[in-house]
TIROVO-96689 format. One record per residue: x, y, z of N, C-alpha, C in turn. Coordinates in steps of 0.05 Angstrom, whole numbers, padded with zeros to 5 digits, always signed. Example, Ala and Ser with C-alpha at 12.3 -4.5 7.8 and 13.67 -1.06 7.14 Angstrom:
<rs>
+00264-00114+00156+00246-00090+00156+00264-00066+00156+00257-00045+00142+00273-00021+00143+00258+00001+00157
</rs>
This chain:
<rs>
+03241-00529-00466+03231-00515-00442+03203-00524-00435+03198-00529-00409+03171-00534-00403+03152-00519-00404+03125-00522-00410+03114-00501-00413+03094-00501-00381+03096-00476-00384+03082-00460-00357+03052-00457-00348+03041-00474-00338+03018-00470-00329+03011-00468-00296+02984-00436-00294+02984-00429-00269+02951-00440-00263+02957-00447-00235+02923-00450-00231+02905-00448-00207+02890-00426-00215+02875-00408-00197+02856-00416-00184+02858-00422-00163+02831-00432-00153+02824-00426-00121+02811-00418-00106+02803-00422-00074+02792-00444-00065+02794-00461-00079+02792-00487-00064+02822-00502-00062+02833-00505-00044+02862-00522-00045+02859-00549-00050+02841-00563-00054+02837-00584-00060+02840-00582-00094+02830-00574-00101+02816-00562-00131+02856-00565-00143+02861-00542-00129+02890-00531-00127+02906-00562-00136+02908-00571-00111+02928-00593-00115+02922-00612-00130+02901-00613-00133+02890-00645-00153+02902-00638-00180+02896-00609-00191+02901-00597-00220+02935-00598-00223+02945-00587-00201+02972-00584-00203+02986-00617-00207+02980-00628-00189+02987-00663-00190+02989-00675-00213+02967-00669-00240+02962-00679-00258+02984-00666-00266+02973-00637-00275+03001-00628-00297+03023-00626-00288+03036-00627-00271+03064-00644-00261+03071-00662-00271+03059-00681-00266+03060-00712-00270+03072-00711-00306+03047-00699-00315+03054-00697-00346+03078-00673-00358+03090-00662-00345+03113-00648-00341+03115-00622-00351+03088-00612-00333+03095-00580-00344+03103-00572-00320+03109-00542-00321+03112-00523-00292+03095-00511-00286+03087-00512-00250+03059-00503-00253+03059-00492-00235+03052-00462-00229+03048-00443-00204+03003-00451-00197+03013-00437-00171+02989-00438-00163+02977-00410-00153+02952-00401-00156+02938-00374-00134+02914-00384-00126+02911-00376-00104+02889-00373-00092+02858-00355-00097+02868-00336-00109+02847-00313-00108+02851-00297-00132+02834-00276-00146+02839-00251-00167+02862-00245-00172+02869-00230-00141+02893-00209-00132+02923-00234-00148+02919-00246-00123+02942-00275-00132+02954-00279-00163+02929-00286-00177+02921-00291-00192+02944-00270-00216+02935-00249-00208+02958-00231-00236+02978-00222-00228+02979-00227-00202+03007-00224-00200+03025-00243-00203+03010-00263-00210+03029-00293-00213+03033-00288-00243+03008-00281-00249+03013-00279-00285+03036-00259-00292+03032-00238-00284+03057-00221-00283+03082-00230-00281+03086-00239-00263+03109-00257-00249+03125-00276-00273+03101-00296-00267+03119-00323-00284+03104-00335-00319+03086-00309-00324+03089-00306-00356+03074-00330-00365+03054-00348-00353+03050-00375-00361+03042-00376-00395+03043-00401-00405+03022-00403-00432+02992-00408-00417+02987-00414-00398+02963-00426-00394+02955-00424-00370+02930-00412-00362+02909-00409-00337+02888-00424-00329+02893-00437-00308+02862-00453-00315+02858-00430-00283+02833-00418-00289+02825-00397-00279+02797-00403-00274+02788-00402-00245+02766-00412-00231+02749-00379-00228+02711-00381-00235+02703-00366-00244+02701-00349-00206+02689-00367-00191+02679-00352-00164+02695-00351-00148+02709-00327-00151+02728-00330-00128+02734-00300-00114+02753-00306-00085+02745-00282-00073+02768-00262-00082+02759-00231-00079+02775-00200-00084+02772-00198-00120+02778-00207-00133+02774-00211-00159+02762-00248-00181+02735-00235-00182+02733-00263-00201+02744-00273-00224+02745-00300-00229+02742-00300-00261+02753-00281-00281+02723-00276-00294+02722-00257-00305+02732-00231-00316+02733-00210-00285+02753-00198-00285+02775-00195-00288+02793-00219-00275+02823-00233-00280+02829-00234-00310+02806-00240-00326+02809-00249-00347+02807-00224-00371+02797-00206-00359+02790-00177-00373+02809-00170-00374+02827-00160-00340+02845-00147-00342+02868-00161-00349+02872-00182-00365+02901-00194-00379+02900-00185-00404+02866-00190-00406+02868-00183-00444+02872-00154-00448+02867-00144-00430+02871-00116-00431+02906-00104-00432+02922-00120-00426+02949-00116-00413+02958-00133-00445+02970-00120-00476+02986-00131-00496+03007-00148-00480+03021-00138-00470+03053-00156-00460+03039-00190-00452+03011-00188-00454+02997-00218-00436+02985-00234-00457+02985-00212-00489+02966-00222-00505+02969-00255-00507+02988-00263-00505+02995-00303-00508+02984-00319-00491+02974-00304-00461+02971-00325-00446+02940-00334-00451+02937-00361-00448+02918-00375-00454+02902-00379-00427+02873-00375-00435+02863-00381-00405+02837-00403-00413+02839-00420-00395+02818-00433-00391+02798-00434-00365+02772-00424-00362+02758-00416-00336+02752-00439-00332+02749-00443-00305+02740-00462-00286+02712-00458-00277+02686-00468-00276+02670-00467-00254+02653-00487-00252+02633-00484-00226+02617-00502-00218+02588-00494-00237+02581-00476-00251+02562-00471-00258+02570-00469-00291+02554-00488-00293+02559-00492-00329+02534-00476-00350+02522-00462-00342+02494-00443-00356+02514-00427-00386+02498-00433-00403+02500-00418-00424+02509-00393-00420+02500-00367-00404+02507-00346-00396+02532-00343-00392+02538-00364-00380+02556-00359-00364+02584-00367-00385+02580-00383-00405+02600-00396-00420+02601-00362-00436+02584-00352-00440+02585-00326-00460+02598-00302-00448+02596-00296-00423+02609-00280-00405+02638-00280-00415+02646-00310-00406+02675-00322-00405+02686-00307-00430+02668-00320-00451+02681-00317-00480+02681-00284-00487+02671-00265-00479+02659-00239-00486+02688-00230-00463+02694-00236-00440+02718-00228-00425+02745-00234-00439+02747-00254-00457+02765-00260-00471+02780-00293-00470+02760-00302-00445+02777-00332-00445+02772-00361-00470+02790-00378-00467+02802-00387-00493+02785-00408-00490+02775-00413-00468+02749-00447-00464+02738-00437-00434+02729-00458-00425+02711-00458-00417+02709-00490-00404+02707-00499-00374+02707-00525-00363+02693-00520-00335+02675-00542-00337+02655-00541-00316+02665-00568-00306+02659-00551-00271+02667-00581-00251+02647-00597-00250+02652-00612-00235+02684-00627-00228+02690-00645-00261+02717-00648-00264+02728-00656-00285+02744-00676-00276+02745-00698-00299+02770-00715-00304+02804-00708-00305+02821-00719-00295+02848-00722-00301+02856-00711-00340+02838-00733-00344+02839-00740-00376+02829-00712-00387+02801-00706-00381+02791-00678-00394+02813-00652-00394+02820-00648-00368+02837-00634-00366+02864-00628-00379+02874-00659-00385+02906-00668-00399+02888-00668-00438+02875-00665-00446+02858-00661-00466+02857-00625-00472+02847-00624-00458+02840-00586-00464+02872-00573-00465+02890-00571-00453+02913-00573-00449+02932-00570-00479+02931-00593-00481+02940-00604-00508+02925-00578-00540+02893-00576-00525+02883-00569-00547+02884-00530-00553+02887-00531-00528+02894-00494-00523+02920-00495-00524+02939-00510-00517+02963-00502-00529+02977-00508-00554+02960-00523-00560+02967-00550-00590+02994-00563-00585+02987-00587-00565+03012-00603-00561+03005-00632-00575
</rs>
């Protein structure tokens, strides 16, 4: 079975470039736009893996990432945050909310097909 990765972002560019990759390399991959989007997709289609963008609009990041860890039935899903701002603070936030890494843009194909592998151990 393929494994399931969703990815959150308000930029559609952002969106499709990420999805393209992990396609290609043959996972299944939903997409959201925003917070809201965002858990209800998780809800939905159960992913192993989030790549979850920190600024975004109705619910950030962060939040998104609180309220999964908060929700047992989600404890598996793996998240990796997305942002444009790579500050120390901000990597600590992530990790203190509960997410599993941490990737500052813009990124490689390769970085991305790398982290992947290493949060899910493929």
């Amino acid at each position: 079975m393929k494994q399931r990765i969703l990815v959150v972002d308000d930029e559609p560019f952002i969106c499709r470039s990420l999805s393209f990759v992990l396609k290609k390399h043959d996972y299944e991959v939903f997409e959201a736009r925003n917070g809201e989007e965002a858990l209800a997709a998780i809800a939905q289609h159960r992913p192993d893996l989030v790549f979850l963008d920190v600024m975004m609009p109705k619910l950030n990041g962060f939040q998104v990432t609180e309220r999964v860890r908060a929700d047992q039935s989600l404890a598996a899903v793996k998240i990796i945050l997305l942002t444009a701002k790579g500050q120390e603070c901000d990597r600590e936030v992530g990790k203190n909310a509960g997410a599993n890494d941490y990737m500052t843009k813009p990124f490689s194909p390769t970085k991305i097909l790398e982290r992947v592998k290493q949060v899910l151990g493929g």
